[in-house]
C-alpha positions in Angstrom: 0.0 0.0 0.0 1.4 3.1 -0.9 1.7 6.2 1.9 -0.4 8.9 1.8 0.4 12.7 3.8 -3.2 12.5 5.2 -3.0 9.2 6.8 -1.2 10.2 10.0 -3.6 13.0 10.5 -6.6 11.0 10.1 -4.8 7.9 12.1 -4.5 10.2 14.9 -8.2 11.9 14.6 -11.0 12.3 16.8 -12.0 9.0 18.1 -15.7 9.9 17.8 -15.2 11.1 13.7 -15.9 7.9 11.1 -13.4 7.5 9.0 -14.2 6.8 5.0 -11.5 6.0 2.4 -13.5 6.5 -1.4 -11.6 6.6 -4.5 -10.3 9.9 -5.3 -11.1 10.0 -9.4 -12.1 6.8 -11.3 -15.3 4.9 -12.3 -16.6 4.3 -8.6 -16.0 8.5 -7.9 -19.1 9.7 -9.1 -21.5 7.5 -7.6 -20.0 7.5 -4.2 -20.0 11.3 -3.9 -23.6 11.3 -5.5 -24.8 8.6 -2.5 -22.7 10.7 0.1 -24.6 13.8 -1.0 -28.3 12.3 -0.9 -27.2 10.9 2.3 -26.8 14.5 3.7 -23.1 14.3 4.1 -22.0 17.9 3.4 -18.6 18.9 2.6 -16.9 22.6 2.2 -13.7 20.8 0.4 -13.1 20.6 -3.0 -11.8 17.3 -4.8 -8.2 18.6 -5.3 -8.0 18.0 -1.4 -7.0 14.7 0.0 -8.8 14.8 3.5 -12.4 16.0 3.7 -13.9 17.0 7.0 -17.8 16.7 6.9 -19.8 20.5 7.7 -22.6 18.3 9.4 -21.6 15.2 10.8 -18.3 13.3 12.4 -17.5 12.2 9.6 -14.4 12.1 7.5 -13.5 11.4 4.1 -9.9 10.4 3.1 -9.5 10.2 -0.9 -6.7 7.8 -2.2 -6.3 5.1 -5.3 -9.2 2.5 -5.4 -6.3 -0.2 -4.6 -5.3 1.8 -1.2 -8.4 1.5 0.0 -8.5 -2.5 1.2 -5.3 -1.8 2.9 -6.2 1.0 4.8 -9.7 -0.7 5.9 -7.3 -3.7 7.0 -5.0 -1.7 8.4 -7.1 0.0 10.6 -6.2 3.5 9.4 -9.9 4.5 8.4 -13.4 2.7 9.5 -14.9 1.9 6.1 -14.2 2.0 2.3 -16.2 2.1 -0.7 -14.3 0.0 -2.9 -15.1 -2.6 -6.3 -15.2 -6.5 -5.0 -12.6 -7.0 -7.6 -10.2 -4.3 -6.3 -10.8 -5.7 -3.0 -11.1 -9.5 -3.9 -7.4 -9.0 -5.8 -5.5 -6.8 -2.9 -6.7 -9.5 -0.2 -5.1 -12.4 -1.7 -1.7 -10.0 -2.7 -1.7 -9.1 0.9 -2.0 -12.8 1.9 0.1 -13.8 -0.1 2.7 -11.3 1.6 1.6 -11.9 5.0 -0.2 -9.0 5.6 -3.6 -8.8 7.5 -6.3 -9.4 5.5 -9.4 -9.0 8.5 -12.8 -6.4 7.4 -15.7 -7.1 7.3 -18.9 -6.2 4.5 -21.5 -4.0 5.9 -23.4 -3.9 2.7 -23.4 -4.3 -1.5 -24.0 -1.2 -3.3 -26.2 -0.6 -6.5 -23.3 0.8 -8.6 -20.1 0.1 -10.4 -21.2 -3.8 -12.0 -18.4 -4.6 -14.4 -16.8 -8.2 -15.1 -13.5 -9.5 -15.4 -13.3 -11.0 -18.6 -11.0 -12.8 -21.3 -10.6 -11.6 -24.9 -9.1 -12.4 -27.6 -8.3 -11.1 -31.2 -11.9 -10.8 -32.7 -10.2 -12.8 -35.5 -9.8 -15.8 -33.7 -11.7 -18.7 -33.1 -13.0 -19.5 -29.5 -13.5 -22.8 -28.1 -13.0 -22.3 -24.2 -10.5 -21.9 -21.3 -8.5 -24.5 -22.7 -7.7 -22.5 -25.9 -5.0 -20.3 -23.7 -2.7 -23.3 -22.8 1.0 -22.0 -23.4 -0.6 -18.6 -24.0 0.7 -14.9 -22.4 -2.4 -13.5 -20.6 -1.9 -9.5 -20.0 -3.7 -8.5 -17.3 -4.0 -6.2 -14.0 -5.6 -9.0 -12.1 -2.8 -11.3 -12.0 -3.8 -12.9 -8.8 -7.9 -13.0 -9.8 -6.6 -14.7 -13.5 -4.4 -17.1 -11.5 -7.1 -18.7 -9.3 -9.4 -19.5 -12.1 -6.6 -20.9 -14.7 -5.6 -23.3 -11.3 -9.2 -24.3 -10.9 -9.2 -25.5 -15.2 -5.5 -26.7 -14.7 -4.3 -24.6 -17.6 -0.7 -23.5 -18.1 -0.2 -19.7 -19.1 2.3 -17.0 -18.7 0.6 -13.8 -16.9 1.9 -10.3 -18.3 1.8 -7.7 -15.6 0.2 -4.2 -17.0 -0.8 -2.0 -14.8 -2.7 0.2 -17.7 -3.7 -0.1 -21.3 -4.2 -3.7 -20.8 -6.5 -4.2 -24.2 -3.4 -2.6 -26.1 -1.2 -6.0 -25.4 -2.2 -8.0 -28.0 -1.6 -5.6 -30.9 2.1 -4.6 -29.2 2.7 -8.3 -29.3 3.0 -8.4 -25.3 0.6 -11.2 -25.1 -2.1 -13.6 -27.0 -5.0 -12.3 -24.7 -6.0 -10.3 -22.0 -7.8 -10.2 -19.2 -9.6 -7.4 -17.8 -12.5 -5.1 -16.6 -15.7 -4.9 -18.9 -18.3 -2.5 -18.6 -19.8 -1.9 -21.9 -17.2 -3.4 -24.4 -16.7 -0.5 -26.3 -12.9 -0.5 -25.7 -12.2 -3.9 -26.5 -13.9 -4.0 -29.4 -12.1 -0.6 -30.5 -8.8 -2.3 -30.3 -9.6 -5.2 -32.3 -10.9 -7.3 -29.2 -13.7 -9.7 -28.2 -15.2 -11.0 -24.8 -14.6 -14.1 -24.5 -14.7 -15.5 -21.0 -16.3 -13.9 -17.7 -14.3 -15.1 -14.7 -15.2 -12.5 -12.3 -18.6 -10.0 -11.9 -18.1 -6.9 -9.8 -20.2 -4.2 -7.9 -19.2 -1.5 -5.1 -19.1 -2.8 -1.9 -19.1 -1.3 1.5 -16.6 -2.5 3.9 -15.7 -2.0 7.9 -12.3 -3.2 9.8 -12.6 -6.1 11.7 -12.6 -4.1 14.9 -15.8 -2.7 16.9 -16.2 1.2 16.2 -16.4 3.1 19.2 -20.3 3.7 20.7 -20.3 6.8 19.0 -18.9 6.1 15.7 -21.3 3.2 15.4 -23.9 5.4 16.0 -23.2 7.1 12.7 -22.2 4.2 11.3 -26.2 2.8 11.9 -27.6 6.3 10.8 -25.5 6.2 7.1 -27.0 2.8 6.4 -30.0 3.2 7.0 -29.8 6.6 5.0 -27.8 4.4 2.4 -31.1 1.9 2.5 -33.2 4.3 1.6 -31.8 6.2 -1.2 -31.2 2.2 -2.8 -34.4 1.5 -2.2 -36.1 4.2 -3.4 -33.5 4.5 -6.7 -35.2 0.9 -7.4 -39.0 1.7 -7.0 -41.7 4.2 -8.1 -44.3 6.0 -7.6 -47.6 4.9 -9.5 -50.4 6.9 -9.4 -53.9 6.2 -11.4 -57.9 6.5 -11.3 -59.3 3.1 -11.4 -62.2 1.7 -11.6 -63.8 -0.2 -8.5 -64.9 -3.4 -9.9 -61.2 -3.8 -11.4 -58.9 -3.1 -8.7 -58.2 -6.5 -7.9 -56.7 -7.2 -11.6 -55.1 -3.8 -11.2 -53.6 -4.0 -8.1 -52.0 -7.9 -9.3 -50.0 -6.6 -12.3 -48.4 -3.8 -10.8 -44.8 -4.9 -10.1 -43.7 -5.2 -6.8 -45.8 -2.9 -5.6 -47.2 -2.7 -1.5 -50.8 -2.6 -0.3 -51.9 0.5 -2.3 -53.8 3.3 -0.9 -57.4 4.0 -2.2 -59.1 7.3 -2.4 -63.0 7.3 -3.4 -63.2 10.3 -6.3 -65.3 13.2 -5.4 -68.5 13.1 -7.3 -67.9 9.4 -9.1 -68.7 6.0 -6.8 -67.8 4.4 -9.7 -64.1 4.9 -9.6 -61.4 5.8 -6.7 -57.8 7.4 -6.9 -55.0 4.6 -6.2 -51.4 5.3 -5.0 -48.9 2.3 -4.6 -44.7 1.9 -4.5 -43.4 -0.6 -7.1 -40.3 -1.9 -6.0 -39.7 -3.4 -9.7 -39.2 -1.5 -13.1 -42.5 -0.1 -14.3 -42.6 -1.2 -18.2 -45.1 0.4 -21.3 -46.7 -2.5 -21.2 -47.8 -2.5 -17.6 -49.5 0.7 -18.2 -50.8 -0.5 -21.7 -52.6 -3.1 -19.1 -54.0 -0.6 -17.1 -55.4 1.1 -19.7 -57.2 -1.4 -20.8 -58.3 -2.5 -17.0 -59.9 1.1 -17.5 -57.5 3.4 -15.3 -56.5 6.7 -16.5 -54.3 9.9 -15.4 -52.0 7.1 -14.8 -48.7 8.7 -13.6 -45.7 6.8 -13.0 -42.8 9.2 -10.9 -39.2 8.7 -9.1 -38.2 8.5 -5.4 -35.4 10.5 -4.5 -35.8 9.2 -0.8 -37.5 6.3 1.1 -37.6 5.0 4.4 -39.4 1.6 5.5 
């Protein structure tokens, strides 16, 4: 793990402050600052500084490289990270490998950051499995992730260490494949690439040391996950509202997706017909509200949640 001139100050901070290493600029950067914000954690601090201090809550925010972040979880140097399971699945077997402690613990999966760690190969050659890269040079920035699954096959390779640029190897003649992140593809497939092999999937995780935070530190600790609960939740479900008729609520209320108990309104001046109000935890699709049209609802509005709490 490399040093970092905020780590002494926030080693030897207020006891009573959590302590949260995020990455400072990279694909996981936006999201975590976007569910730190809708959490209510304010900060005066621009990015260009390395140590944040919340305005609103003990809480601080120590930015480093994504690959810091296990070690200083493990190391005890901050409470939690926000870090990719492949990040964090790859620097806990390097560290054990080196005899370094490996302890934390996972207080919760995130709904961002899903990539894959994936094989591929010139997009003019033929694929027939795992066993096609016996003998082969693999370049990769996973070496430790690749290694585990080409033991599991039994197949013989020689790994290419890049730390960046991975999907240029093949063309440079550095190896026969590679083996990196995926998100959409686009990359590979602009350097003459194609996915071939998914041997690792991938989503932000939260993580905590493996020690018990102080009383007070784990009471905001409970207060950012339930807040982290709710903005999830509520990023996953909507807010259907719809004049229905009486005699069809029953087959209304059973294809809306996921949704809760609605609440029901009689309409002023029609017994006919009531106003109905329900959270769908599920994806709301055109032709759910093609079906309701049809059941006989109208004004059918279908809105986000920015928050929710159970």
């Amino acid at each position: 793990m490399s040093t970092c001139s905020a780590c002494s100050e926030i080693k030897g901070s207020d006891k009573n402050r959590l302590r949260i290493a995020i990455q400072k600029s990279g694909r996981l950067t936006e999201e975590t600052e976007k569910l730190f914000r809708n959490s209510g954690i304010k900060f005066a601090e621009s990015h260009d500084h390395l140590l944040a201090h919340a305005e609103n809550l003990p809480i601080d925010i120590l930015r480093v490289r994504d690959d810091d972040i296990p070690g200083l979880v493990m190391d005890h140097v901050v409470d939690w990270g926000v870090i990719g399971q492949n990040v964090l699945e790859e620097t806990s077997m390097q560290r054990e490998v080196d005899g370094q402690d490996t302890g934390f613990s996972e207080v919760m999966k995130l709904n961002y950051g899903d990539c894959r760690l994936s094989v591929a190969i010139p997009s003019e050659i033929e694929w027939h499995g795992l066993k096609d890269l016996e003998g082969k040079k693999i370049a990769t920035t996973y070496p430790f992730l690749l290694k585990r699954v080409m033991k599991q096959h039994g197949i013989n390779y020689k790994s290419v260490l890049l730390t960046g640029s991975v999907e240029v190897a093949p063309r440079a003649g550095l190896a026969d494949a590679i083996c990196d992140l995926v998100c959409t593809g686009a990359t590979l497939q602009s350097n003459g690439l194609k996915e071939v092999e998914t041997i690792y999937t991938s989503k932000a995780v939260l993580i905590q040391r493996d020690q018990p935070l102080f009383p007070e530190k784990q009471a905001i600790a409970d207060l950012l996950v339930q807040r982290f609960k709710g903005i999830m939740a509520a990023a996953e479900s909507k807010y259907i509202m719809m004049n229905a008729p009486k005699d069809k609520l029953e087959q209304i209320t059973a294809i809306l997706p996921g949704a809760e108990n609605p609440s029901i309104i009689q309409l002023e001046g029609d017994p006919t017909r009531v106003a109905l109000h329900a959270v769908s935890r599920e994806k709301v699709f055109w032709e759910t509200l093609e079906q309701l049209k049809q059941l006989g609802a109208t004004s059918i509005l279908v809105v986000p949640i920015e928050k929710m709490l159970d």
